[in-house]
N, C-alpha and C positions, 0 to 999 in steps of 0.2 A: 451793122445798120447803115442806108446809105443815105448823108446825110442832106437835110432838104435844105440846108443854108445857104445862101450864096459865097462863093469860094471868095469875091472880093470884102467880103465882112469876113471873113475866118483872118486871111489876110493882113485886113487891113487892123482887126483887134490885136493880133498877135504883135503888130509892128509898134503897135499902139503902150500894151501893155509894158512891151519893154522898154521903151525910151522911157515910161513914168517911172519902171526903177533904176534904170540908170542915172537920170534927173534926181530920184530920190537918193539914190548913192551918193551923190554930185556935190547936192547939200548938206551931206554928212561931213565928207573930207575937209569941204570949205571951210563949214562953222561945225564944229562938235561942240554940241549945248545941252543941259537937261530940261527938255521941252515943259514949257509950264501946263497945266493943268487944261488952258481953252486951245493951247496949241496942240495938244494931245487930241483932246477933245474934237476941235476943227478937222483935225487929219482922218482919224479915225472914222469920224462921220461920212466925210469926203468916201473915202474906200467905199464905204457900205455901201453908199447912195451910186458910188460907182457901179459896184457889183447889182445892185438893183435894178439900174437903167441898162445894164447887160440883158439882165435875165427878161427885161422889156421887151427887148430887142430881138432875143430869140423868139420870145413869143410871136412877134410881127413879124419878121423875115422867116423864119421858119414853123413852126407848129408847136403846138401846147405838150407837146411828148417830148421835145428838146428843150422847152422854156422850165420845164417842172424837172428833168431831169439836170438843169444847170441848177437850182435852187437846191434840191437835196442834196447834189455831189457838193455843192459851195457851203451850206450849214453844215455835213458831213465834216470836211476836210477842216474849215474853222474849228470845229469842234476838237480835234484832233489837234488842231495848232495850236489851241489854248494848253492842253496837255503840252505839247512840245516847249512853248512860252515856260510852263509851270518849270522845267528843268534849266531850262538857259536860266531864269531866274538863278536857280542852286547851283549852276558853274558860275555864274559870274559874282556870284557872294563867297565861294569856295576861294576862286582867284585874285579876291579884290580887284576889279577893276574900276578904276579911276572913272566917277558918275559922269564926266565928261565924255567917258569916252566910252559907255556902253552901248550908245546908238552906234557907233561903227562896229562894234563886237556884233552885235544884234542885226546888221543891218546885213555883215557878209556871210554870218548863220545862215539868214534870209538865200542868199543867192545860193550859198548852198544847197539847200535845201529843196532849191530849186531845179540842180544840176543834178543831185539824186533823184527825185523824182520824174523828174522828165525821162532819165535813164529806164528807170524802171518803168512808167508809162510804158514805152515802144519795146522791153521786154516784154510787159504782161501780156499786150496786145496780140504782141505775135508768136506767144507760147498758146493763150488763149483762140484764135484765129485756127490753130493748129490741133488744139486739145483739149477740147471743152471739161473733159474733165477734171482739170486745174480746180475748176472751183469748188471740187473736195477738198485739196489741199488749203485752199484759200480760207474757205468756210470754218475749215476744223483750227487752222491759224489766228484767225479772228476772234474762236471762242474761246481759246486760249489766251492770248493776247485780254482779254476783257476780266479773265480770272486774274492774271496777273496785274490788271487794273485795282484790283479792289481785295486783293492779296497783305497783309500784313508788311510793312516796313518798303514797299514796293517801290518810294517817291524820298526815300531817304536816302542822304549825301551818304556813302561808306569810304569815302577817300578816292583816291588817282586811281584811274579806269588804267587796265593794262596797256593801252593803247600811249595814254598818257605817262605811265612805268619804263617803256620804252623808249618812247621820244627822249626823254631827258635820259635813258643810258648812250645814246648815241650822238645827242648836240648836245653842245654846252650851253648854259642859259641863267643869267643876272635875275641877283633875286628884287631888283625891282624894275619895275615900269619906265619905261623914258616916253612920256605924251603913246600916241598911239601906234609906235613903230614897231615893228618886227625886229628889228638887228639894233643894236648898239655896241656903244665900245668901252669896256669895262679897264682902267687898268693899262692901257693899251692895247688889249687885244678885245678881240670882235664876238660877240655873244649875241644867242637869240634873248630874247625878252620873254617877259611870263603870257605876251600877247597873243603867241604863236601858239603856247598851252591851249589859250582860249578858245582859239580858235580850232586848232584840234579836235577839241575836245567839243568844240560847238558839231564839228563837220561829225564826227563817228557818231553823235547823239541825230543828225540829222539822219545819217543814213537808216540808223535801228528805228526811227520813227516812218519811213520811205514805205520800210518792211508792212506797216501798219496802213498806210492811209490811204497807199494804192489800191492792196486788195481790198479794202474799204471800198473806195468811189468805184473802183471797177464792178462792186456790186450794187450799183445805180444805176451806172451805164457803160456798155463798151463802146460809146465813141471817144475816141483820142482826142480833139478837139476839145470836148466838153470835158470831159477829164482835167488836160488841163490848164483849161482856163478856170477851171474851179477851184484846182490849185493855185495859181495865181492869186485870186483876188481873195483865196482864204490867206495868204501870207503876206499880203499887201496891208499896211497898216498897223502889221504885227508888233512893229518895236514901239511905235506911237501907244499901242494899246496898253503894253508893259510898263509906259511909265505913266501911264494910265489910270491903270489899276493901282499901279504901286504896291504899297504892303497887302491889299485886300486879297490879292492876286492865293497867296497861300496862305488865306482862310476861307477859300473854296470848300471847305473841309468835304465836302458830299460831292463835288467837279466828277471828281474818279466816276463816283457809282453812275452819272449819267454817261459817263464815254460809256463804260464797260456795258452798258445796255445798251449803247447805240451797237457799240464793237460786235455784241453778241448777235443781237436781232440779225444783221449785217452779215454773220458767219451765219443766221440761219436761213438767210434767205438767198444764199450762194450755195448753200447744201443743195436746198429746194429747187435753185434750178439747175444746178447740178443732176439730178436724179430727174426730173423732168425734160432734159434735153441726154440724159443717159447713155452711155454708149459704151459704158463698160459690158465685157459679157459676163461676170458674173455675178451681175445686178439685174434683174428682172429678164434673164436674156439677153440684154444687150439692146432690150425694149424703154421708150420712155414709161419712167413712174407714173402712174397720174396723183400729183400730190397736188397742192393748193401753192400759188406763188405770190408775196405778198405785192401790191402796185407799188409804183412809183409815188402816188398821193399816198397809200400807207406807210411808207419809208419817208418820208416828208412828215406826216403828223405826227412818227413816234421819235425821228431826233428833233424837234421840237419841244415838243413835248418831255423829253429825256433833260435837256439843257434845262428847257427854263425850271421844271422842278427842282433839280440838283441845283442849282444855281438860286433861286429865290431860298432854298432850305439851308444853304451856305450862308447868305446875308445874315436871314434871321437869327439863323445859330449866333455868328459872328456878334451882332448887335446885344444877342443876348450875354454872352462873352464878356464885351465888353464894358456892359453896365453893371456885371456883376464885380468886375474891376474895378470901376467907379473912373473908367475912362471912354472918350467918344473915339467908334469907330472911324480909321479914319481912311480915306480911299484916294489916291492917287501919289506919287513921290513926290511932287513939287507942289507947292500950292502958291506960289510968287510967279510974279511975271519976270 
C-alpha cells in the first residue's frame, strides 16, 4: 500500500517517539522509584491521549483507511502487551526484584521488545512483499498460538527457562542483588547479579511474544510505518501500567480468553486473505478464492469488544472473590505518594 502520509510526519513521529523513550529511560536511571498510584495514573493517561491525538493525525494528514487501520494495530498490539505485562509480572516475582528497581527491569524489557520487533517488522514485510502466501503460515500460527492462550497451566511459572539453565552454566553469578547493576564483586572476585537473569530472561519472553504480535498487526495492515508505530505506543506507558494495575493485574482471570479470540479471529482473517489474493497452484488453480474478508472497522469492533468483555468479566469475578473472602479488592501496588 502506498502510503498517503506526508514523509515529514512519518519522520518527524518517529524521531519524536524515541527521544520520549529515551527521556523515559533517562528518568529511570536517575531516580528508580515505585510510582504512586496518580503518577501511574498521570503517565498512563498521558500515552493513551498520546496514541490518540496520533491516530487524529492520521486521520487528517492522511485518510480514514490509515487513521482506523493505526487504531486497530494499536488496540491489537496493547492487547497483546498486556499478555506480555502478565509474564514480566511472573519473572520478576520468580527473581525477586527489588520494587525499586523493577521500572528499570521493566523499562529495558520495553526497549527490547522493541528491537525484536522492529526486526521482525522488515522481515515480515519483506517475506510478505515476496510471498503472499506467508499468510497461511501466519494464520494457522495465530490460531494456534490462541489455543495455547486458553490451554490449561499455559501462564504458570514452571521454573528457569533453558535459556536461563544456561546462562548460569557458563557465568558465574551472586545470589543477591547489588541496587540495579549487572556485575559486582563478591569475595574479591567479579560476578554477574541476578539482574542480568532478569533480563535475559525479560529479552527471550520478548522475543516468543515478537513471534505473536507481528503476524497479529500485519493482519490489519501491511504498512511498516503504521505497524510500528502501533507498536510503539502499545508499549509506551507499559511499566507505569504494571504498577498500576498492581495485584489486579493477575486476576484478569478471563484476560486470556479475550487475546485468544482476538489471536484467532486475526488467524482467520489472514487465512481469508490468504486464499483471496491465492497463488498457490494447488488451491483453486492458483486462482483467487472468492471467500468473504473481514474490514478494518470489523477487526476494530471485535478486539474491542473481545477486551473489554474479558476484562469487565475479570473485575466482577475478582470483586466477587474478594467479598467472598471478606476482603476489598484492591488495584494498583502503591497507594502512597
Amino acid at each position: 500500500m502506498t502510503s498517503a502520509l506526508p514523509l515529514w510526519f512519518e519522520i518527524g513521529s518517529m524521531v519524536v517517539l524515541v527521544a520520549i523513550l529515551v527521556l523515559d529511560l533517562a528518568l529511570i536511571v536517575r531516580r528508580p522509584h515505585v510510582p504512586s498510584m496518580r503518577e501511574a495514573s498521570l503517565w498512563v493517561g498521558f500515552y493513551v491521549l498520546l496514541a490518540l491525538v496520533f491516530a487524529g493525525a492520521m486521520f487528517l494528514l492522511g485518510d480514514v483507511q490509515h487513521g482506523t487501520e493505526f487504531l486497530t494495530g494499536w488496540l491489537t498490539e496493547y492487547s497483546l502487551s498486556i499478555d506480555n505485562l502478565f509474564v514480566f509480572v511472573m519473572i520478576l516475582a520468580s527473581f525477586k526484584v527489588p520494587t525499586a528497581y523493577q521500572q528499570r527491569a521493566l523499562m529495558i524489557g520495553i526497549v527490547l521488545a522493541l528491537i525484536f520487533r522492529g526486526i521482525f517488522i522488515l522481515a515480515g514485510a519483506a517475506v510478505i512483499e515476496r510471498f503472499i502466501a506467508v499468510f497461511f503460515i501466519f494464520g494457522a500460527w495465530l490460531i494456534w498460538t490462541a489455543w495455547q492462550q486458553v490451554k490449561p497451566g499455559e501462564h504458570e511459572n514452571t521454573g528457569d527457562s533453558w535459556v536461563i539453565r544456561q546462562a548460569k552454566k557458563v557465568m558465574p553469578f551472586s545470589d543477591d542483588y547489588d541496587g540495579g547493576k549487572i556485575r559486582t564483586v563478591v569475595d574479591g572476585k567479579r560476578m554477574f547479579t541476578p539482574f542480568l537473569l532478569v533480563l535475559i530472561s525479560l529479552g527471550a519472553t520478548d522475543l516468543l511474544f515478537a513471534l505473536d504480535s507481528i503476524p497479529a498487526v500485519l493482519g490489519i495492515t501491511q504498512n511498516p510505518f503504521i505497524v510500528f508505530t502501533a507498536n510503539i505506543f502499545a508499549l509506551m506507558g507499559l511499566r507505569q501500567l504494571y504498577f498500576l494495575l498492581g495485584g489486579l493485574l493477575e486476576r484478569l482471570e478471563y484476560l486470556k480468553y479475550g487475546i485468544a479470540a482476538i489471536l484467532a479471529f486475526i488467524g482467520v482473517k489472514l487465512i481469508l486473505h490468504a486464499l483471496h489474493d491465492n497463488e498457490l497452484p494447488f488451491i483453486n488453480g492458483g486462482e483467487s478464492v472468492p471467500v468473504p474478508e473481514p474490514s478494518t472497522w470489523m477487526s476494530l469492533a471485535v478486539i474491542v469488544l473481545a477486551m473489554f468483555v474479558a476484562t469487565v468479566a475479570s473485575v466482577v469475578k475478582a470483586k466477587r472473590d474478594a467479598k467472598a473472602r471478606g476482603e476489598r479488592l484492591r488495584i494498583g501496588a502503591s497507594e502512597t505518594e
